[in-house]
VOLUM-375353 format. One record per residue (C-alpha): residue in three letters; y, z, x negated. Coordinates in steps of 0.05 Angstrom, whole numbers, padded with zeros to 5 digits. Layout:
BEGIN
+------+--------+--------+--------+
! palo !      v !      w !      u !
+------+--------+--------+--------+
!  ALA !      Y !      Z !      X !
...
+------+--------+--------+--------+
// end
This chain:
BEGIN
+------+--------+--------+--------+
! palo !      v !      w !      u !
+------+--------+--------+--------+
!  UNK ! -00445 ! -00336 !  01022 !
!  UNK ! -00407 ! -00371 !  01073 !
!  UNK ! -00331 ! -00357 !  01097 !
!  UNK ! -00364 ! -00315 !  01157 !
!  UNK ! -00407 ! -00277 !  01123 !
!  UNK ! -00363 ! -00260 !  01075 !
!  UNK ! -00318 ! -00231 !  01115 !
!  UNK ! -00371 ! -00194 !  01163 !
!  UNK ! -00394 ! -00165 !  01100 !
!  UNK ! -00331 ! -00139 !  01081 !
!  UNK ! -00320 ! -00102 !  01143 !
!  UNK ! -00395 ! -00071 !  01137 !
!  UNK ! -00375 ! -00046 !  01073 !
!  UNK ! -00310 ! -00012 !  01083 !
!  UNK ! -00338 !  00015 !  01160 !
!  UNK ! -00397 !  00043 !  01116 !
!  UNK ! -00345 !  00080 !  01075 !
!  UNK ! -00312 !  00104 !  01155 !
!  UNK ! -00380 !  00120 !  01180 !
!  UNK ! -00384 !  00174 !  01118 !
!  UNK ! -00326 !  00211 !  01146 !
!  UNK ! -00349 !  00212 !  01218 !
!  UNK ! -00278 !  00204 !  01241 !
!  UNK ! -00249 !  00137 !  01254 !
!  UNK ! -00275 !  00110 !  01311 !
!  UNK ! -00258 !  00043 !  01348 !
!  UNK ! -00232 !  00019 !  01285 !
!  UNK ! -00215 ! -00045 !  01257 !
!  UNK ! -00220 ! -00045 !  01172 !
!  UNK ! -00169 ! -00086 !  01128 !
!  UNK ! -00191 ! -00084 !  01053 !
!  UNK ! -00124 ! -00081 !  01035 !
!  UNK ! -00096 ! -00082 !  00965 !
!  UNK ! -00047 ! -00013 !  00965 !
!  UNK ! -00024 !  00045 !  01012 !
!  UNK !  00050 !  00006 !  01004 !
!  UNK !  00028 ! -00054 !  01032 !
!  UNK ! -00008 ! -00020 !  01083 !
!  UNK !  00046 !  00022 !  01108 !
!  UNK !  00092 ! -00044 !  01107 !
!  UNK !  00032 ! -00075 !  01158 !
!  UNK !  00038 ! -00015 !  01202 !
!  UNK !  00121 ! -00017 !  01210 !
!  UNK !  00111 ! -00088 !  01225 !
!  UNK !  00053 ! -00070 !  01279 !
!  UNK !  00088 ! -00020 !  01303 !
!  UNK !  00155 ! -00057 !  01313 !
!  UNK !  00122 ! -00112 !  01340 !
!  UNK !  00096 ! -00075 !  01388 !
!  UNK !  00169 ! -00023 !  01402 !
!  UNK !  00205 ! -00097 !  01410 !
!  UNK !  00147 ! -00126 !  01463 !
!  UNK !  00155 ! -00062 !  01510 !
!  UNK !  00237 ! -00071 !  01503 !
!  UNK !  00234 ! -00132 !  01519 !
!  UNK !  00182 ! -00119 !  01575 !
!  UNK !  00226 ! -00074 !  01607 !
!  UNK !  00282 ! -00120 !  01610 !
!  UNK !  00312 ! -00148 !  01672 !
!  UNK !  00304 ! -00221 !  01680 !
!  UNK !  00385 ! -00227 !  01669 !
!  UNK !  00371 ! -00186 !  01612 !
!  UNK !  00323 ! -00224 !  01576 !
!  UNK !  00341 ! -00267 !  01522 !
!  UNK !  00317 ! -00332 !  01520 !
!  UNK !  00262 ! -00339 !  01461 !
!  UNK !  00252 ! -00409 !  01427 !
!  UNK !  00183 ! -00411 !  01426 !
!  UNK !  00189 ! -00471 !  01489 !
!  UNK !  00249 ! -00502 !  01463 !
!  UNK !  00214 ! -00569 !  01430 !
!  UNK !  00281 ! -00600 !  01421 !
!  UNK !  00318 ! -00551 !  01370 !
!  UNK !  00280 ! -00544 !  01311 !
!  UNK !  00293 ! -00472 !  01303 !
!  UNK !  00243 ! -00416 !  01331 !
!  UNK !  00242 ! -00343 !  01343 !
!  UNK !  00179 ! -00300 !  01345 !
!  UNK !  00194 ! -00253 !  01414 !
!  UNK !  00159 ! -00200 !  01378 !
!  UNK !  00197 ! -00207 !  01312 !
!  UNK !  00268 ! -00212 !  01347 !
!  UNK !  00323 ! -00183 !  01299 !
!  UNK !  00369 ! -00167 !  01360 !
!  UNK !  00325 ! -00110 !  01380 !
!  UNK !  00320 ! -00092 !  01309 !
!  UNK !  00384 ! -00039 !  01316 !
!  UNK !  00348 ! -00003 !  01361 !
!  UNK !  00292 !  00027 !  01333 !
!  UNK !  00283 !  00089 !  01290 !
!  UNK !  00224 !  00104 !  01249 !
!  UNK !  00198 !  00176 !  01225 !
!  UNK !  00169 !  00212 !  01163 !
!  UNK !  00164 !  00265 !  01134 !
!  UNK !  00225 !  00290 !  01077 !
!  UNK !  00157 !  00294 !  01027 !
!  UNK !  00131 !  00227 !  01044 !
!  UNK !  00118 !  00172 !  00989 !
!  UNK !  00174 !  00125 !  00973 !
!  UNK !  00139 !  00066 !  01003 !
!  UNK !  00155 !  00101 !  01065 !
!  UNK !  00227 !  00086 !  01058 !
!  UNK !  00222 !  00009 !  01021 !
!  UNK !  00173 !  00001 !  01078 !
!  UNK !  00233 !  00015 !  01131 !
!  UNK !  00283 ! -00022 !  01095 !
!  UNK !  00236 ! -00087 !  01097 !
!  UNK !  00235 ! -00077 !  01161 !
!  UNK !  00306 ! -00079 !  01181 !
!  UNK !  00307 ! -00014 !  01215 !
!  UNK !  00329 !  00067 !  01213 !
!  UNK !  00287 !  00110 !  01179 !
!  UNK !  00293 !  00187 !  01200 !
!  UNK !  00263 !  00239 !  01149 !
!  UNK !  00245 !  00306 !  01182 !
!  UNK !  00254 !  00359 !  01136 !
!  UNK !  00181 !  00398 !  01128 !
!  UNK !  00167 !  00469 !  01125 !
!  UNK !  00117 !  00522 !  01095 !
!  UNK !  00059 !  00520 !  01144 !
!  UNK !  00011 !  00574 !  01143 !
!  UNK ! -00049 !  00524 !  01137 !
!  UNK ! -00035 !  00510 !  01074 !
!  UNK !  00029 !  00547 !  01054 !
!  UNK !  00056 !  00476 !  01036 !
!  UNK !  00108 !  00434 !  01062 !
!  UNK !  00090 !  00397 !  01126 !
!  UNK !  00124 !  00374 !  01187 !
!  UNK !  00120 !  00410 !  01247 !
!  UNK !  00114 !  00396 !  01324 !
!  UNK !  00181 !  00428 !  01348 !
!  UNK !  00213 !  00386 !  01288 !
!  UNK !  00183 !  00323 !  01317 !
!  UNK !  00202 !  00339 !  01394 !
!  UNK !  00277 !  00356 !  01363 !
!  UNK !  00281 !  00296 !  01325 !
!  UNK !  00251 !  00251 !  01390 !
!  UNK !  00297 !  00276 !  01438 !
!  UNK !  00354 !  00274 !  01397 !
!  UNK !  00348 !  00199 !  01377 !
!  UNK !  00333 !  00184 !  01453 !
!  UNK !  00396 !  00219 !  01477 !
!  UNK !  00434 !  00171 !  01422 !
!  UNK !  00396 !  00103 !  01458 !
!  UNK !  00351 !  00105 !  01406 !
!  UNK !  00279 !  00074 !  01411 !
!  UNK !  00233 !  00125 !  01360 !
!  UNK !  00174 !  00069 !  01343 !
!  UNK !  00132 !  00093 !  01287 !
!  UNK !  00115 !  00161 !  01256 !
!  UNK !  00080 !  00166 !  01186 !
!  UNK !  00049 !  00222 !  01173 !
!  UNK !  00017 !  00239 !  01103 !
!  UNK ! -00053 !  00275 !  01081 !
!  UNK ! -00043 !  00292 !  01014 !
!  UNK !  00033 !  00284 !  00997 !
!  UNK !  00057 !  00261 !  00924 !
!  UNK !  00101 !  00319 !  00911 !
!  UNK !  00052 !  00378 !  00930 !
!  UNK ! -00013 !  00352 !  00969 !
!  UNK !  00017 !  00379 !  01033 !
!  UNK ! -00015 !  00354 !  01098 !
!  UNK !  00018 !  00343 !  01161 !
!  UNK ! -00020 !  00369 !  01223 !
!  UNK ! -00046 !  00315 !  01261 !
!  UNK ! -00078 !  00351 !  01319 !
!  UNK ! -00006 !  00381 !  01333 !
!  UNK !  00038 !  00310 !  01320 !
!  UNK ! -00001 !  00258 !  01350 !
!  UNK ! -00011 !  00286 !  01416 !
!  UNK !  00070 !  00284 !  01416 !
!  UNK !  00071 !  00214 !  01393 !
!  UNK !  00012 !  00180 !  01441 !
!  UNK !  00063 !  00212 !  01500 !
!  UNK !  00120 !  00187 !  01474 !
!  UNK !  00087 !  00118 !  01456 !
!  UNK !  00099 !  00115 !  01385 !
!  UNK !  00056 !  00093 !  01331 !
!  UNK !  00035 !  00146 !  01290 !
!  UNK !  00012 !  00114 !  01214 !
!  UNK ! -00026 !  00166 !  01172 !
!  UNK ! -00017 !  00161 !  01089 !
!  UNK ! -00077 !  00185 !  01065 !
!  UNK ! -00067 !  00151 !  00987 !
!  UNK ! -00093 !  00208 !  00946 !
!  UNK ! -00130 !  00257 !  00993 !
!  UNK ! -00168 !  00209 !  01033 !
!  UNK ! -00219 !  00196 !  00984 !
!  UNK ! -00234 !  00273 !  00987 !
!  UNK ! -00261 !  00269 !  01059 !
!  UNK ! -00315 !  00252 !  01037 !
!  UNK ! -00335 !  00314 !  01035 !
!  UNK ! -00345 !  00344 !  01089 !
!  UNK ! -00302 !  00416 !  01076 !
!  UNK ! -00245 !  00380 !  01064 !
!  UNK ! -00251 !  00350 !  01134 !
!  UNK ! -00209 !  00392 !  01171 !
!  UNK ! -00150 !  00365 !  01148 !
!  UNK ! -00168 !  00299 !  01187 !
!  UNK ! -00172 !  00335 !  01251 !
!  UNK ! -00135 !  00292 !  01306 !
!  UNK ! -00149 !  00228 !  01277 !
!  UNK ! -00177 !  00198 !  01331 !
!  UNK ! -00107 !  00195 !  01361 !
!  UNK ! -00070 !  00154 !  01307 !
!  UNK ! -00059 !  00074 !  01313 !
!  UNK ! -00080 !  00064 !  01228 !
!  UNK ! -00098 !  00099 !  01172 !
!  UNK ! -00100 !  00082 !  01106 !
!  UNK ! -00126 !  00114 !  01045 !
!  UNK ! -00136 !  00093 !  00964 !
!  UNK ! -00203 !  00087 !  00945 !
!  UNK ! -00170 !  00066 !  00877 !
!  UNK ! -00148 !  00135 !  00867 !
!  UNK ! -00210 !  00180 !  00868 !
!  UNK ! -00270 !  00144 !  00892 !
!  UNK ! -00281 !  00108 !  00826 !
!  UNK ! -00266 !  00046 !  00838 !
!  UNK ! -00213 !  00008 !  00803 !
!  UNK ! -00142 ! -00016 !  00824 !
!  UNK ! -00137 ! -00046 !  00881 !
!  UNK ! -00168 ! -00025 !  00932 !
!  UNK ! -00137 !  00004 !  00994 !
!  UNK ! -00170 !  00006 !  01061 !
!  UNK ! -00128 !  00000 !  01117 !
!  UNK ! -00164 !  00014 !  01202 !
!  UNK ! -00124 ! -00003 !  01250 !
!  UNK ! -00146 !  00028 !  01325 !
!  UNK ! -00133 ! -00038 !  01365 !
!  UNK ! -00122 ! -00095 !  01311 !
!  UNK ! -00147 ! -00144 !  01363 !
!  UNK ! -00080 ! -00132 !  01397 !
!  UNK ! -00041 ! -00128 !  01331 !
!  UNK ! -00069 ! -00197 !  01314 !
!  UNK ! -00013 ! -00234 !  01364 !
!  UNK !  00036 ! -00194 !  01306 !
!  UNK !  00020 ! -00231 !  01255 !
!  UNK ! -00010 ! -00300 !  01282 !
!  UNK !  00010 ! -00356 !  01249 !
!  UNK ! -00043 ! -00417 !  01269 !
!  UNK ! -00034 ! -00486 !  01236 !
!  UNK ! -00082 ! -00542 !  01250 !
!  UNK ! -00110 ! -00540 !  01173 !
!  UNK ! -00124 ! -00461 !  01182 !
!  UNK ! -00169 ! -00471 !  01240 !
!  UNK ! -00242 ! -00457 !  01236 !
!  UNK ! -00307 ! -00466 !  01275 !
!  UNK ! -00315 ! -00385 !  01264 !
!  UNK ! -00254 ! -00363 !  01291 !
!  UNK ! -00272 ! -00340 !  01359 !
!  UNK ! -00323 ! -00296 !  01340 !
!  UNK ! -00307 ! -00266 !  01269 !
!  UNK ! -00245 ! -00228 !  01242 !
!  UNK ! -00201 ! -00266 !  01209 !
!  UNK ! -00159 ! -00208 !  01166 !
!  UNK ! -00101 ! -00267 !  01145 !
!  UNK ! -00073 ! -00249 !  01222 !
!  UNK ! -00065 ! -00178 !  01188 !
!  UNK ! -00033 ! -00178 !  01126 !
!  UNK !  00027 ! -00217 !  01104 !
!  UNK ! -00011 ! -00264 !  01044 !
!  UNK ! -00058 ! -00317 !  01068 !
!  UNK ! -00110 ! -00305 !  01016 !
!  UNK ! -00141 ! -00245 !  00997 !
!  UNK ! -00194 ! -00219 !  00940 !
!  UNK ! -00257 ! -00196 !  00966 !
!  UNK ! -00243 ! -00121 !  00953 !
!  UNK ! -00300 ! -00092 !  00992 !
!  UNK ! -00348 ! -00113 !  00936 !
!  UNK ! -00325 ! -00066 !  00892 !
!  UNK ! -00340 ! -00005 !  00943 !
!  UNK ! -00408 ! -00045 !  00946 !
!  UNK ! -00418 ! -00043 !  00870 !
!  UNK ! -00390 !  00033 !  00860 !
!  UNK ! -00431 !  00051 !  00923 !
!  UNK ! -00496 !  00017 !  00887 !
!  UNK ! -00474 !  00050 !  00827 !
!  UNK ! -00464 !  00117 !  00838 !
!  UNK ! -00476 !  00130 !  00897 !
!  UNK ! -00452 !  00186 !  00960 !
!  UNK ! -00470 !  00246 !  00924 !
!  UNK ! -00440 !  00236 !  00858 !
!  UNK ! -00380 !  00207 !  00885 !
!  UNK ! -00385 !  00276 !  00924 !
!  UNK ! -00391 !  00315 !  00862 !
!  UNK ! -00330 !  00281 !  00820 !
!  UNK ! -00290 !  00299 !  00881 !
!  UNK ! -00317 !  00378 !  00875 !
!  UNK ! -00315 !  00377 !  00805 !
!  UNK ! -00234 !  00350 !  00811 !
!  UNK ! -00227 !  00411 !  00859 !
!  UNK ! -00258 !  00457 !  00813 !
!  UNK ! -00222 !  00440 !  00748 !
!  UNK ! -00154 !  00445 !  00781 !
!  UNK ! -00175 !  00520 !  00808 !
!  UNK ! -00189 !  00538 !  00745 !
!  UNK ! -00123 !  00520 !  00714 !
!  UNK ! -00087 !  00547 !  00772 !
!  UNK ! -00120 !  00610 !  00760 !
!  UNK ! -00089 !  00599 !  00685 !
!  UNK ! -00030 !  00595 !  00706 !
!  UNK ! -00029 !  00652 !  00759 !
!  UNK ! -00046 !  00698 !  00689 !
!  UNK !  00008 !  00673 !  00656 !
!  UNK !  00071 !  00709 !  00642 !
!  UNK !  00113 !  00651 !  00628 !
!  UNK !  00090 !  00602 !  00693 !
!  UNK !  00083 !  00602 !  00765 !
!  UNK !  00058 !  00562 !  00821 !
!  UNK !  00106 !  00548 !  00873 !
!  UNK !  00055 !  00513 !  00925 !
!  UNK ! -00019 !  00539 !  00923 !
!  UNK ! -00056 !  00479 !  00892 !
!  UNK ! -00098 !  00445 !  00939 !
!  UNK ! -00150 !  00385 !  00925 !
!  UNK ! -00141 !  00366 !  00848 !
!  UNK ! -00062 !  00374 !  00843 !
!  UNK ! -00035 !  00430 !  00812 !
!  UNK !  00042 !  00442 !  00821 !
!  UNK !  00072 !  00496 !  00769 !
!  UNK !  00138 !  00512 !  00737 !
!  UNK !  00170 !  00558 !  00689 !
!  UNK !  00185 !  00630 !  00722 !
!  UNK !  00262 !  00642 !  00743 !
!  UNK !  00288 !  00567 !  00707 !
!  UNK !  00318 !  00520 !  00741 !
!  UNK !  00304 !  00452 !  00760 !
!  UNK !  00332 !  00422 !  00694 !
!  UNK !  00305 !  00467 !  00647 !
!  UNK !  00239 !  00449 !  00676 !
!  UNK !  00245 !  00375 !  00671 !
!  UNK !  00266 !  00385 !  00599 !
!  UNK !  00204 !  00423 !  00597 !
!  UNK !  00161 !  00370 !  00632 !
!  UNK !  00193 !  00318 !  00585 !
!  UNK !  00168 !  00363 !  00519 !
!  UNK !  00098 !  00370 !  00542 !
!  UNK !  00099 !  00283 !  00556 !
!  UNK !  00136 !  00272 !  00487 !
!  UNK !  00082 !  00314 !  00453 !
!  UNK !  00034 !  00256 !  00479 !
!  UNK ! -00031 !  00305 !  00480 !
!  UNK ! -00024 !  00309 !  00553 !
!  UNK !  00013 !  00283 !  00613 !
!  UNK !  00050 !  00310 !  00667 !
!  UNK !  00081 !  00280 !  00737 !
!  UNK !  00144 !  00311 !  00747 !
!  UNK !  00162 !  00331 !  00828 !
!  UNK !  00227 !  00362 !  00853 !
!  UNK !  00220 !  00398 !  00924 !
!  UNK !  00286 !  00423 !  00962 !
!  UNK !  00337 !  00467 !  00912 !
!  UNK !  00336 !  00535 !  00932 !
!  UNK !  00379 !  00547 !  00863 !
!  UNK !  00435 !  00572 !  00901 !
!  UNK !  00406 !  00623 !  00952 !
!  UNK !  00372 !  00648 !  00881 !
!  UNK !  00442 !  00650 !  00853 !
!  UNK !  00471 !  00685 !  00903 !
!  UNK !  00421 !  00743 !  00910 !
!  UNK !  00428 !  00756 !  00837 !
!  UNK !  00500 !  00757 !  00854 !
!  UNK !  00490 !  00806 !  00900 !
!  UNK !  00444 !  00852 !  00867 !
!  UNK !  00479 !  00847 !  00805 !
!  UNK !  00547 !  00880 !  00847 !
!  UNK !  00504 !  00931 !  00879 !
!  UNK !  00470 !  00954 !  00812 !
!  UNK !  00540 !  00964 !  00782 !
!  UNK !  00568 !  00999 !  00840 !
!  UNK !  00512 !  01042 !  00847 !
!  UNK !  00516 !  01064 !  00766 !
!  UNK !  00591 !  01075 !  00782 !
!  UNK !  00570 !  01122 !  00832 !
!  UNK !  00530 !  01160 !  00795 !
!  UNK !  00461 !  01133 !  00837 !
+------+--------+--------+--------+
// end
């Protein structure tokens, strides 16, 4: 297998995967290697792109001069990568998102603006919504800021929350800003096709990026990453020396112009093995089965007089706690189960609500004893 082939076989293999879900069109694939490198690719798209219009909508006074055409000074400035610009921008996500979220903004040398989520009646989890958004947009713009970049999450780490799509990305097309979706542990599940709903919109975001690693079967790492127009985020990330050049260039994709290594593994043959392997249906039927098992210990737990779920478990994630303890008493609790070493548990802590809680026990303590005083 030649250079070409290999690569045109790589994109077969992860569109196949695409084609299964039925909703990523006019796509471009990136077997990438995680979800944190491919968020880091779309802040660097997306920048690219928030620092082209800026500087497009400069004044000819305004503009700075770039280097690019300056052969005597030896020191050269990508007008797409221009720091100066840098101060203006201000990326979104939600308060649930992954971490890599936030490493991914400071790599990228510009503000990072969590919206704090909600209960949404979807799911009864915590999601962003669209008046949040708007707020958050018009704010920032009144300050002279440029919002660039919105990352929204299927599946968050904490409780498996979804943002609405088909709400924010309508916002963010009219507004011009790239909206990113993190799809690391629930994308694998749309595979099936009830769990689809929580894709609706898709069509309108700029990339999405899921972990196959996580529950397709297939080992770490292997991250697909689709980017709606990668032809135009190539000029991002070009970097053309004389020794890279090849007689394939102008009519295969060339993935180096979208990723920051040079070399990459040929990740797409492990979907081709696992696909060979197993197989659509059974890969189908793990996914149920993860769904299933995670009912039935939810139900458990609903039974029980000693726990409680404080989001309704969704996909294969389960989020419980001890009834009326607080936050430390159930990571000392978390921390007992993992020290026992039978089992495992991820801890997750969601907003502190310990001292509304305090303060209604306050309060109905005070009213109890006044009422007993008065004979009540």
């Amino acid at each position: 297998m030649d250079s070409e082939e290999f690569r045109e076989w790589g994109k077969k293999m992860v569109d196949f995967v695409a084609d299964m879900w039925d909703g990523i069109p006019q796509r471009t694939p990136l077997p990438d290697s995680s979800a944190s490198d491919a968020t880091l690719i779309a802040f660097y798209a997306a920048r690219a792109k928030a620092v082209e219009g800026i500087k497009t909508n400069l004044s000819s006074s305004e503009r700075k001069e770039d280097f690019e055409e300056a052969p005597e000074s030896d020191v050269y400035l990508h007008p797409f990568h221009d720091p100066a610009v840098f101060n203006q921008l201000v990326a979104y996500c939600s308060d649930q998102a992954h971490s890599s979220v936030e490493k991914a903004a400071m790599l990228a040398g510009v503000r990072l603006r969590k919206l704090r989520s909600g209960i949404d009646v979807a799911y009864g989890n915590y999601s962003v919504t669209a008046a949040t958004l708007e707020a958050a947009i018009k704010e920032d713009r009144d300050r002279g800021l440029t919002p660039f970049i919105f990352i929204a999450t299927i599946g968050t780490t904490n409780t498996c929350a979804v943002d609405p799509i088909a709400k924010l990305a309508p916002i963010c097309n009219r507004e011009k800003i790239w909206v990113h979706v993190d799809a690391a542990y629930a994308g694998s599940f749309l595979l099936c096709p009830e769990f689809r709903s929580m894709a609706a919109g898709m069509e309108l975001v700029d990339s999405f990026n899921y972990n196959a690693h996580k529950q397709m079967m297939i080992n770490f790492d292997c991250s697909p990453l689709w980017l709606k127009d990668g032809k135009s985020a190539v000029k991002y990330f070009n970097v053309d020396p004389v020794y890279l050049k090849h007689e394939h260039q102008a009519t295969t994709a060339d993935y180096r112009h979208l990723q920051v290594a040079l070399g990459r593994r040929f990740r797409s043959l492990k979907i081709w093995f696992v696909m060979r392997t197993l197989g659509i249906e059974n890969i189908q039927k793990m996914l149920r089965d993860s769904c299933h098992f995670a009912d039935v210990f939810a139900q458990l737990i609903k039974d029980s007089m000693l726990f409680e779920l404080f989001v309704p478990n969704y996909l294969g994630l389960v989020c419980f706690r001890l009834k009326k303890e607080t936050n430390e008493v159930n990571e000392e609790f978390c921390e007992a189960i993992n020290s026992d070493r039978r089992i495992h548990l991820v801890p997750s802590k969601q907003k502190s609500e310990d001292h509304v809680r305090y303060a209604y026990e306050v309060i109905t303590e005070i009213a109890q004893k006044l009422l007993d005083q008065k004979g009540h």
